[in-house]
Rosetta silent file (secondary structure, phi, psi, omega in degrees, C-alpha in Angstrom):
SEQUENCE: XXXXXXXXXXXXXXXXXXXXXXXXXXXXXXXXXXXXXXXXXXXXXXXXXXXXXXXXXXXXXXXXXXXXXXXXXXXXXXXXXXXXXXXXXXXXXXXXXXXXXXXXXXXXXXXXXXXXXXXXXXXXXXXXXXXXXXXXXXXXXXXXXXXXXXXXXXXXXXXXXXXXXXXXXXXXXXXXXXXXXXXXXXXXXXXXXXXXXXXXXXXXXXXXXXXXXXXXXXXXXXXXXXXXXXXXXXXXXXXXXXXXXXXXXXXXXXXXXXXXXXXX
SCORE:     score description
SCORE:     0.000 S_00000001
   1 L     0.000  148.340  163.528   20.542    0.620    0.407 S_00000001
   2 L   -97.111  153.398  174.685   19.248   -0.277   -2.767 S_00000001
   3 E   -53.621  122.138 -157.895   16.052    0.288   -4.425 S_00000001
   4 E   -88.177  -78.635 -133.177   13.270   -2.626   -4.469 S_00000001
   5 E  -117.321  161.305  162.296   11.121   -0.545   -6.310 S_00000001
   6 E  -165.542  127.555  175.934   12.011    2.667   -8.620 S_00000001
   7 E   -92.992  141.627  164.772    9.655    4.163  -11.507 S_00000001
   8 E  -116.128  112.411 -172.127   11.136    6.085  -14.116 S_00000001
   9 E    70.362   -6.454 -137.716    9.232    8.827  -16.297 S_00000001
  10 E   -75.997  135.037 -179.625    6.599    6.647  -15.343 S_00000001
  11 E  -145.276  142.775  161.777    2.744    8.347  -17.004 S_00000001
  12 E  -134.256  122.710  153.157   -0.396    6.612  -17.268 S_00000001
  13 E  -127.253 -175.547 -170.318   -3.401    7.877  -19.036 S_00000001
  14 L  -102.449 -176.829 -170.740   -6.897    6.939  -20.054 S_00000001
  15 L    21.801 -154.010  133.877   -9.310    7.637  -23.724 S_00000001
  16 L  -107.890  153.808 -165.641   -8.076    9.232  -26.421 S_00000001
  17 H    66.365 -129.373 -179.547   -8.065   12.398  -28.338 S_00000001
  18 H   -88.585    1.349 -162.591   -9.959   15.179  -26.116 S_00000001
  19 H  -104.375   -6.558 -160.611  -11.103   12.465  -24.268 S_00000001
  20 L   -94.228  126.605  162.634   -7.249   11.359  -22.956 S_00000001
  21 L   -77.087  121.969  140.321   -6.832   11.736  -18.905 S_00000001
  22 E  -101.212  125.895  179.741   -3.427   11.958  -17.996 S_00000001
  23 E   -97.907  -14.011  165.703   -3.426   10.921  -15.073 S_00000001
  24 E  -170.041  138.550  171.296    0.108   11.273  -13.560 S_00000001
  25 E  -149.235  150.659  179.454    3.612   11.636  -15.783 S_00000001
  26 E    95.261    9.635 -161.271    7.061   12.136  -15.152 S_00000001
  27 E   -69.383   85.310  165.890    6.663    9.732  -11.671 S_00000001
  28 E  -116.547  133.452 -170.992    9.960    8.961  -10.375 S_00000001
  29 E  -128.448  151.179 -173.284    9.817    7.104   -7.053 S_00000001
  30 E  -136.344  105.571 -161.965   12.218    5.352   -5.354 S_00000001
  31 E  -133.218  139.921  148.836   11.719    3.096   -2.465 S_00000001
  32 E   -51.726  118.140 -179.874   14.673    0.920   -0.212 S_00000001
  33 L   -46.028  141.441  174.443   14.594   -2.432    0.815 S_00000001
  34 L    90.421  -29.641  157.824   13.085   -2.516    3.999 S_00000001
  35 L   -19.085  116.683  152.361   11.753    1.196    3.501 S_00000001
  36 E  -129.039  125.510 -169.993    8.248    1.738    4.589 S_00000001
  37 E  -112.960  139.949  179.639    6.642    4.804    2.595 S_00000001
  38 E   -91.204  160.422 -171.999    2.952    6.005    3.226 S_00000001
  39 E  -128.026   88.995  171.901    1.306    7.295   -0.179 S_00000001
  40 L   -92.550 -160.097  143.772   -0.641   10.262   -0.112 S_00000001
  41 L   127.681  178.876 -179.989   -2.599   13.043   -2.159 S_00000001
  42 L   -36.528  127.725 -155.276   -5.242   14.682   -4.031 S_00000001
  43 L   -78.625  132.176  177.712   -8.382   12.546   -4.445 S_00000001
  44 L    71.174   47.305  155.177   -7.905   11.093   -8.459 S_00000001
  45 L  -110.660   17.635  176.600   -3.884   11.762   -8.573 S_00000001
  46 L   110.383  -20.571 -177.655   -3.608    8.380   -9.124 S_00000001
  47 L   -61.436   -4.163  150.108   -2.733    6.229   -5.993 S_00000001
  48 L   -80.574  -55.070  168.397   -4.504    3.202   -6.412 S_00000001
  49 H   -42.035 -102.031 -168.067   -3.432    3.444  -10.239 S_00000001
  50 H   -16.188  -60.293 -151.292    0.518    3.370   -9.241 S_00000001
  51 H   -65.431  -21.978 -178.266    0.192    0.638   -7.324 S_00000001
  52 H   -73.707  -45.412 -175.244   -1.681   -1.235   -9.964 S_00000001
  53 H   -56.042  -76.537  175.926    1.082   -0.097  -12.324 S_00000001
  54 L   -57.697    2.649  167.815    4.216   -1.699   -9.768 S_00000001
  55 L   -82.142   -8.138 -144.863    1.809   -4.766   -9.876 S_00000001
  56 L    45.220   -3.727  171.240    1.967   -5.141  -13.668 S_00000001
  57 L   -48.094  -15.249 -150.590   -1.835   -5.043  -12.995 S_00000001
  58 L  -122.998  157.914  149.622   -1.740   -1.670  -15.205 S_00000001
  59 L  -105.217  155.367  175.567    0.529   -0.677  -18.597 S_00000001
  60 L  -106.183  151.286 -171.447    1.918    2.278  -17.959 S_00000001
  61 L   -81.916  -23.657 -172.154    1.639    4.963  -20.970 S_00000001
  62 E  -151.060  175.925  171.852    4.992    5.947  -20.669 S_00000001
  63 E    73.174  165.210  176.016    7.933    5.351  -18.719 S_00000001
  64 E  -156.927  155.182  155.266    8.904    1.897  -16.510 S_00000001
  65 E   -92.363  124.786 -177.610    9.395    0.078  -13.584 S_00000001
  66 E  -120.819  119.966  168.283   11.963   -1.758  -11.861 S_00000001
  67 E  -115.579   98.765 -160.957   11.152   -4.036   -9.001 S_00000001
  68 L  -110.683   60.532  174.800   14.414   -5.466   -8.310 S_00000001
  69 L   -79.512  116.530 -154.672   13.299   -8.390   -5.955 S_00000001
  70 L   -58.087  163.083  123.037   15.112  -11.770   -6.746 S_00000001
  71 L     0.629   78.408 -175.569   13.574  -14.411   -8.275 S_00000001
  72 L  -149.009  160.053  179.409   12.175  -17.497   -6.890 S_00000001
  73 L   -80.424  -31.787  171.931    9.335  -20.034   -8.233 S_00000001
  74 L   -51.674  -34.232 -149.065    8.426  -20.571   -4.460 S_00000001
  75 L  -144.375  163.853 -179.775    7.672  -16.807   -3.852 S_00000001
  76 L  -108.073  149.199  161.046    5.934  -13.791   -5.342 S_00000001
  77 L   -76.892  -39.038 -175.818    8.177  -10.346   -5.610 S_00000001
  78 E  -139.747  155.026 -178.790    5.553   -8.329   -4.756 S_00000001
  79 E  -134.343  151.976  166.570    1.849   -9.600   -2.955 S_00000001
  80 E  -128.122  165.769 -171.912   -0.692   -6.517   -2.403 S_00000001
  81 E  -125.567  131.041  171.239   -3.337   -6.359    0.574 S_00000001
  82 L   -78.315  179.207  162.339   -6.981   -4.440   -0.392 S_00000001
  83 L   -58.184  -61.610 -171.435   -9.233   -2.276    1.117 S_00000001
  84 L   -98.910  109.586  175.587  -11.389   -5.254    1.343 S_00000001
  85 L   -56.846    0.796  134.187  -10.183   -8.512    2.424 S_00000001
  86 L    62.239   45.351  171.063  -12.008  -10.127   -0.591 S_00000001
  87 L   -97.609  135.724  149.370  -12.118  -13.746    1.457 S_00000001
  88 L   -51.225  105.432 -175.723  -13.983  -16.780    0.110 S_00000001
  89 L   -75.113  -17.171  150.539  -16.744  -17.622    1.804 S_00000001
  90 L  -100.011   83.073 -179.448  -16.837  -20.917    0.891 S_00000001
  91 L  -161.806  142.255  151.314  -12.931  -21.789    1.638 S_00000001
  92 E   -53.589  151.899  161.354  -11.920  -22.004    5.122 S_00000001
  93 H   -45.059  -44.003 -163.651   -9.466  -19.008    6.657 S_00000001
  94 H   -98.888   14.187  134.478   -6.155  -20.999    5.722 S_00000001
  95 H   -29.127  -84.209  152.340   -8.183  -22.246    2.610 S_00000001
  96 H     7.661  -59.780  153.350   -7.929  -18.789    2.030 S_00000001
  97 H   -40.282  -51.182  176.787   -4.645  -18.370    2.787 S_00000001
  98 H   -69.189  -49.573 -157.154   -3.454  -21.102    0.582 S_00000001
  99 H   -38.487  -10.480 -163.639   -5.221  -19.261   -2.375 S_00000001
 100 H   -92.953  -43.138 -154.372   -2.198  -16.537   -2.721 S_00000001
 101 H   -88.844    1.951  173.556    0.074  -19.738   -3.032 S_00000001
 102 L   -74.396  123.802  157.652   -1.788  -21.510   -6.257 S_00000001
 103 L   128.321  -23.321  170.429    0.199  -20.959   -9.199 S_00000001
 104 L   -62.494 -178.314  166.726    3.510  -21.319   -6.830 S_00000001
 105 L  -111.124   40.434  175.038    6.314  -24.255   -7.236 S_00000001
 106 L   -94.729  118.668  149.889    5.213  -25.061   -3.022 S_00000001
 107 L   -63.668  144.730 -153.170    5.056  -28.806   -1.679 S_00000001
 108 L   -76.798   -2.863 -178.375    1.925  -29.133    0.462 S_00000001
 109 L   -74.776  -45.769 -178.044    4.176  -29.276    3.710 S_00000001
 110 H   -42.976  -65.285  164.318    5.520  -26.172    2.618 S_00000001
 111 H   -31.609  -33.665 -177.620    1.962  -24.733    2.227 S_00000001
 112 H   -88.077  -36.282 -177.211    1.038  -25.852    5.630 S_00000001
 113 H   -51.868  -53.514  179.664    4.274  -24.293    6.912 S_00000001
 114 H  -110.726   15.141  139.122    3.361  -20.949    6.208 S_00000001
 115 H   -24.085  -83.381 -161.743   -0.197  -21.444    6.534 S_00000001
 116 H   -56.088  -63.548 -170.726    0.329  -21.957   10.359 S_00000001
 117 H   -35.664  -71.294 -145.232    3.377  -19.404   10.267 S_00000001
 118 H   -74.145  -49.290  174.757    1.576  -15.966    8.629 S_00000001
 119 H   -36.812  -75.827 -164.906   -1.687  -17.309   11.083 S_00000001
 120 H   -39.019  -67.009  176.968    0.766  -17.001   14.040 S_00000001
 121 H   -46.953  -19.066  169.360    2.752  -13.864   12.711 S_00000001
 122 L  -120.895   23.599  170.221   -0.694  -12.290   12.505 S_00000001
 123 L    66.561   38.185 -162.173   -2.052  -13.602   15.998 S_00000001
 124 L  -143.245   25.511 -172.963   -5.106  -15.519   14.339 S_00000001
 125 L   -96.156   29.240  153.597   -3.311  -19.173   14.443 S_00000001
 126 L   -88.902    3.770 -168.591   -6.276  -20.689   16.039 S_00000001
 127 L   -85.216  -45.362 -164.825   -8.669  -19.446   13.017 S_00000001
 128 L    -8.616  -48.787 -149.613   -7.087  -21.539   10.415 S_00000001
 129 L   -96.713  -10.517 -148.170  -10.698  -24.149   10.520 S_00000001
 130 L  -105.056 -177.415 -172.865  -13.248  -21.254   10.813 S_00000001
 131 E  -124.713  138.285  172.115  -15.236  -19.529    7.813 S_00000001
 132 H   -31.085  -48.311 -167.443  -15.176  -15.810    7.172 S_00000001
 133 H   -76.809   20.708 -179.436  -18.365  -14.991    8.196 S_00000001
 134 H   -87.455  -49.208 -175.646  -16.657  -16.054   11.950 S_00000001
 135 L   -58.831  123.059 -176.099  -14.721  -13.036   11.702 S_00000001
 136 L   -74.992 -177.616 -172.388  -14.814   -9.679   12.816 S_00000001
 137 H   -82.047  -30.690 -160.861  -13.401   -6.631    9.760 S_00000001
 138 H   -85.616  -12.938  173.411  -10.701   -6.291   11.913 S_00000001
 139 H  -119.254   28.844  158.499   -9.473  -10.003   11.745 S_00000001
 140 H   -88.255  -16.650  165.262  -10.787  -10.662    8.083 S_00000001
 141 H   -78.427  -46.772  177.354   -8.092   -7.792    7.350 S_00000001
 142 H   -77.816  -22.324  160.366   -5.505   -9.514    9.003 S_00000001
 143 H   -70.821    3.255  165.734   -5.980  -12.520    7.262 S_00000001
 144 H   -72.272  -51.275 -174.983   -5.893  -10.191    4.120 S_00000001
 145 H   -99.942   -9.773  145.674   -2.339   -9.426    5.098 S_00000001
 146 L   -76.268  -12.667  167.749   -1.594  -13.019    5.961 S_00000001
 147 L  -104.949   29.350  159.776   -2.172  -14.427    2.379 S_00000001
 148 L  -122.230  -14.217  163.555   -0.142  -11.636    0.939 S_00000001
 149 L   -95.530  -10.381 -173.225    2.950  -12.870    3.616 S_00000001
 150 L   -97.470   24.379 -157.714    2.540  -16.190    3.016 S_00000001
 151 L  -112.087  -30.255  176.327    3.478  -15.963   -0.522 S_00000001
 152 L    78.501   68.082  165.909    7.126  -14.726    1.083 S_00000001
 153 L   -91.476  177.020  166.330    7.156  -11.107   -1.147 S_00000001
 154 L   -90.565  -57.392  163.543    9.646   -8.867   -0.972 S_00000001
 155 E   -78.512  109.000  172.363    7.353   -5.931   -1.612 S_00000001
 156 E  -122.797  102.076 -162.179    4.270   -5.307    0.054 S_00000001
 157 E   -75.449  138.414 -163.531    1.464   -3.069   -1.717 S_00000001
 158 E  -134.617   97.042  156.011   -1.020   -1.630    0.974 S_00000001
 159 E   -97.579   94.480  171.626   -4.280    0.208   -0.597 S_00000001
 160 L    60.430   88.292  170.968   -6.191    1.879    2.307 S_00000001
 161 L  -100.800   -6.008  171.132   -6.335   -1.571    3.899 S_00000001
 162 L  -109.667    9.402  178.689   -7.503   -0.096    7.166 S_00000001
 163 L   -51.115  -32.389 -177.472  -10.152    2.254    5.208 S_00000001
 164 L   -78.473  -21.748 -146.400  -13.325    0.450    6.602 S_00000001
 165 L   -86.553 -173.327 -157.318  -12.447   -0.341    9.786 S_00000001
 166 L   -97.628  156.862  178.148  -13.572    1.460   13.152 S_00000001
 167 L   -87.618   -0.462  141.891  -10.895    3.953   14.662 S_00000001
 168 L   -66.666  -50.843 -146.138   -9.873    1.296   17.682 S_00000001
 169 H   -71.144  -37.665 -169.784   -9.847   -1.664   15.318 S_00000001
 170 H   -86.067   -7.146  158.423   -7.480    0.478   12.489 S_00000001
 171 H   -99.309  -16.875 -156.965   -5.181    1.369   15.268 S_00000001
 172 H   -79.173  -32.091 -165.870   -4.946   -1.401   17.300 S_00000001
 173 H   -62.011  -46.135 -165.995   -4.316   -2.994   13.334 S_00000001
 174 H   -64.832  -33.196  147.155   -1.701   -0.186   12.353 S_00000001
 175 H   -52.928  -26.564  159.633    0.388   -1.708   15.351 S_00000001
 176 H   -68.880  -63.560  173.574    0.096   -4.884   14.581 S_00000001
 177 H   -49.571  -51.523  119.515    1.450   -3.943   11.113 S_00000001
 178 H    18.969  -77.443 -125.766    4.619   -2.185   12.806 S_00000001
 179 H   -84.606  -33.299 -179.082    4.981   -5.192   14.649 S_00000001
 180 H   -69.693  -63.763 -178.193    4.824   -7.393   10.961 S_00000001
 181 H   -30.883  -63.301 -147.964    7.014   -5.151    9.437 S_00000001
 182 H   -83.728   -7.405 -174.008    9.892   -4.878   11.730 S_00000001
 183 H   -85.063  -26.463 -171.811    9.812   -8.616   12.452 S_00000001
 184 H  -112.092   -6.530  164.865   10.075   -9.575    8.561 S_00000001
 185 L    88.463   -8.403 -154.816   11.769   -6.603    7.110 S_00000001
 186 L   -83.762  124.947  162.865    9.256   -6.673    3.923 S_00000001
 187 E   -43.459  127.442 -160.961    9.555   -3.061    1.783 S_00000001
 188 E  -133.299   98.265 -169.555    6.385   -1.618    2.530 S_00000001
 189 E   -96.519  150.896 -168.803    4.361    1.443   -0.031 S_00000001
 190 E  -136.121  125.324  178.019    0.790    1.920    2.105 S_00000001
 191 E   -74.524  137.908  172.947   -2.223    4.215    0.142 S_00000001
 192 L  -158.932  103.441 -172.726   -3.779    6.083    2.746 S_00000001
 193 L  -100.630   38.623 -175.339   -6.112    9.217    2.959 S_00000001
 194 L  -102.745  127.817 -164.915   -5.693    9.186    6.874 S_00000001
 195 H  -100.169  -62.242  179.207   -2.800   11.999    7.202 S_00000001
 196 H   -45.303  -25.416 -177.955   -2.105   10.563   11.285 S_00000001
 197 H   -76.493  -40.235 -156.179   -1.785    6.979    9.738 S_00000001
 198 H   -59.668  -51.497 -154.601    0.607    8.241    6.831 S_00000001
 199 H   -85.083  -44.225 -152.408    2.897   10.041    9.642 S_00000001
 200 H   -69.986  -37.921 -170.129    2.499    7.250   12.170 S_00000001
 201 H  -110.412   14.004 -164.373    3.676    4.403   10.196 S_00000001
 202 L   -94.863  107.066  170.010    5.567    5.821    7.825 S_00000001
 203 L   -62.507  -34.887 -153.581    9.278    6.237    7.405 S_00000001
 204 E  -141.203  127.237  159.125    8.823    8.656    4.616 S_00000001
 205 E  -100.012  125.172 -163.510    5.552   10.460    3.405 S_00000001
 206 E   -95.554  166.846  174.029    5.236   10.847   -0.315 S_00000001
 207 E  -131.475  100.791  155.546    2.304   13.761   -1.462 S_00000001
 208 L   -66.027  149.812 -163.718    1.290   13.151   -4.705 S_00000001
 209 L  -168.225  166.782  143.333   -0.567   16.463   -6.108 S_00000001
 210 L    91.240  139.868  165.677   -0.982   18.282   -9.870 S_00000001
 211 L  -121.898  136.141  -24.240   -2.975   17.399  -12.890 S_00000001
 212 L   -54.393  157.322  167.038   -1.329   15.581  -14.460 S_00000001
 213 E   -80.730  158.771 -164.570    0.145   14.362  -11.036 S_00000001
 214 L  -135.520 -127.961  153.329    3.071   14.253   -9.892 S_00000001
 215 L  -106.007   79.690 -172.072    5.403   13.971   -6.788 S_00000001
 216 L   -48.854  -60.607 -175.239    4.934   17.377   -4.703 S_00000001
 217 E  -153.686  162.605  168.854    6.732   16.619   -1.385 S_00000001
 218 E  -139.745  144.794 -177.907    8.222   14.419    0.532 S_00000001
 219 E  -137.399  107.889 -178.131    8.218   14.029    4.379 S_00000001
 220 E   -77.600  115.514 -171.333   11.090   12.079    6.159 S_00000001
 221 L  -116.535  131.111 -176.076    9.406   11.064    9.660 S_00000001
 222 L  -113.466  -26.557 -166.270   12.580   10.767   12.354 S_00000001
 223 L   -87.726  133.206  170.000   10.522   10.692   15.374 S_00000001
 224 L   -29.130  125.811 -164.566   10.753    7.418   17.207 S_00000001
 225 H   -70.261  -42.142 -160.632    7.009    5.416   16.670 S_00000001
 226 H   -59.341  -11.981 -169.148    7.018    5.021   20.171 S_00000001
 227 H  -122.059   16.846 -151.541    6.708    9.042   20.448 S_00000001
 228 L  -137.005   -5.712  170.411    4.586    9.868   17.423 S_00000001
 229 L   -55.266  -67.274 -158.940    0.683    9.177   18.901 S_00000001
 230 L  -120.405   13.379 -163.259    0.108   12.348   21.088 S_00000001
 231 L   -60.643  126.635 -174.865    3.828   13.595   20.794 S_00000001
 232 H   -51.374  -43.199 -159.582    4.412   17.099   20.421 S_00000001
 233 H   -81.191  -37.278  165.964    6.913   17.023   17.704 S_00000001
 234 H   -93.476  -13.217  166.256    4.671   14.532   15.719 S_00000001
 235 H   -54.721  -38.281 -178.009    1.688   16.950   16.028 S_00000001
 236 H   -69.922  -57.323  178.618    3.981   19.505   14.395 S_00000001
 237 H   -51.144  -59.151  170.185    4.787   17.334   11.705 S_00000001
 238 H   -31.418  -44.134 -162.051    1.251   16.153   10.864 S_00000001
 239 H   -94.903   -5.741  157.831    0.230   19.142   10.538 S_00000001
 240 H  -100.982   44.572  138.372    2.921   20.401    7.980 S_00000001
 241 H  -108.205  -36.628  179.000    1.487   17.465    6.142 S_00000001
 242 H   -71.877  -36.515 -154.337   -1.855   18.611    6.326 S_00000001
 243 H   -86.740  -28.460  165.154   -0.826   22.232    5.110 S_00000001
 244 H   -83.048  -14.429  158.451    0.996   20.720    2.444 S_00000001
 245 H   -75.135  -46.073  176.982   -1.916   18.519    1.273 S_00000001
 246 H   -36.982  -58.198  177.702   -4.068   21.558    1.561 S_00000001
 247 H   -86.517    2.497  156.580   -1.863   23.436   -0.955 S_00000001
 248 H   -87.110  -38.706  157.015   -1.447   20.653   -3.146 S_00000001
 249 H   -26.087  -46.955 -175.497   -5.339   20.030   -3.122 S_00000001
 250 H   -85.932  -15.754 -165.927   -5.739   23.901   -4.270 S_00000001
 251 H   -95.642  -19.468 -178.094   -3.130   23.996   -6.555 S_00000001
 252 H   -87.618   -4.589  169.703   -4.722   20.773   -8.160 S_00000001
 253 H   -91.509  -45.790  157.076   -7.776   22.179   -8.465 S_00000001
 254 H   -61.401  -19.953  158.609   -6.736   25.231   -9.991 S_00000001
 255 H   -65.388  -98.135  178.629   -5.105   23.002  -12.804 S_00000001
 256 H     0.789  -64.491  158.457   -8.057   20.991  -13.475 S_00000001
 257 H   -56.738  -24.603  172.615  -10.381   23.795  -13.975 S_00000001
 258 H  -107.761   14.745  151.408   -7.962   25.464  -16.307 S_00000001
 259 H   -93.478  -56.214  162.306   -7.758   22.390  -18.136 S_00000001
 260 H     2.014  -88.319  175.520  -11.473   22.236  -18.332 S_00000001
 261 H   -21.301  -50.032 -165.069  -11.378   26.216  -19.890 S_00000001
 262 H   -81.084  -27.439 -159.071   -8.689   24.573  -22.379 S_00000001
 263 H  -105.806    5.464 -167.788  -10.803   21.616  -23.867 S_00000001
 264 L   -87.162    0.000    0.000  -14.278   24.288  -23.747 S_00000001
């Protein structure tokens, strides 16, 4: 298949002089239409930054991006979903909703169309009239992830969007997301520093690691989701995920500090 998104060289850093961070160079990633990749690593290697980067939210220092989603005035190429579902409290939910779609080329039927649709597709299309503070975190998230589908991306950027939430509410959620995925097909990279979430929803786990950081590993997950909660075989894998975060953690830490030494 080909690649929705692919970074090349890609480095971004911060100050200048003794004062310049790099914070990750040399990044080449490659993700498949339809692809859903979990994002891990080393706390400050950057993973919120990428994503910011493939957003154009960010210049990158070096390096580029290709997101090679068509074109359309109707639609966004790429929509991202926060940590925080960020809703207006004074706008209705599919107020709310609409807000992803100002700035589009949509006729208001249209607007209503996937109003009601991305409500449905995220099991909330009786909410539409209510006000945020109606909501519980777990369905103020999914309407977080229904105004980033209703925009019709290609590409859907996920930063810890299930970071807050309670551990029924973020699983009952990560199925639900499964369930969005496979019905619409949308290329999916998800931030995550839950190592069971990474492997569960995840075709492919990337491990970001290394100052500056880089791409460490990769972990190709094979086992059916229907087998991967208490499954033996996904137990094994998590846990050569953990052991490989472990040793990227240490190895990044042992840079750092000997950058330190060098700028003393």
């Amino acid at each position: 298949m080909a690649a929705v998104i692919h970074t090349e060289n890609l480095a971004v850093a911060f100050g200048e002089g003794d004062k310049r961070d790099v914070i990750f160079q040399n990044l080449n990633l490659s993700i498949e239409q339809g692809e859903f990749v979990t994002l891990i690593g080393v706390s400050g290697c950057g993973k919120s930054t990428l994503l910011r980067v493939i957003l154009d939210l960010q210049e990158p220092t070096e390096g580029s991006v290709k997101t090679d989603a068509p074109k359309d005035k109707s639609k966004r190429s790429i929509a991202m979903v926060f940590q925080a579902a960020n809703l207006m409290p004074w706008r209705t939910i599919a107020e709310n909703i609409v807000l992803g779609l100002e700035g589009l080329e949509v006729a208001e039927d249209v607007r209503e169309e996937r109003v009601k649709s991305t409500l449905k597709l995220v099991g909330l299309e009786e909410m539409g009239e209510r006000w945020p503070y109606q909501l519980s975190g777990g369905q103020r998230q999914r309407i977080g992830i229904a105004r980033g589908l209703a925009v019709e991306p290609d590409i859907l950027l996920m930063d810890e969007p299930f970071g807050a939430l309670d551990a029924i509410t973020r699983t009952g959620l990560q199925d639900e997301l499964l369930r969005i995925w496979e019905e619409t097909k949308k290329s999916i990279l998800f931030v995550t520093h839950d190592l069971e979430e990474a492997c569960y929803l995840a075709d492919r786990v990337v491990l970001l690691g290394g100052k500056p950081a880089n791409i460490v590993n990769e972990y190709k997950i094979e086992i059916p989701r229907s087998e991967r909660r208490d499954g033996v075989e996904f137990l094994k894998v998590t846990e050569e995920v953990k052991a490989g975060l472990s040793e990227a953690i240490a190895t990044t830490m042992a840079e750092r500090d000997k950058e330190k030494q060098g700028s003393l």
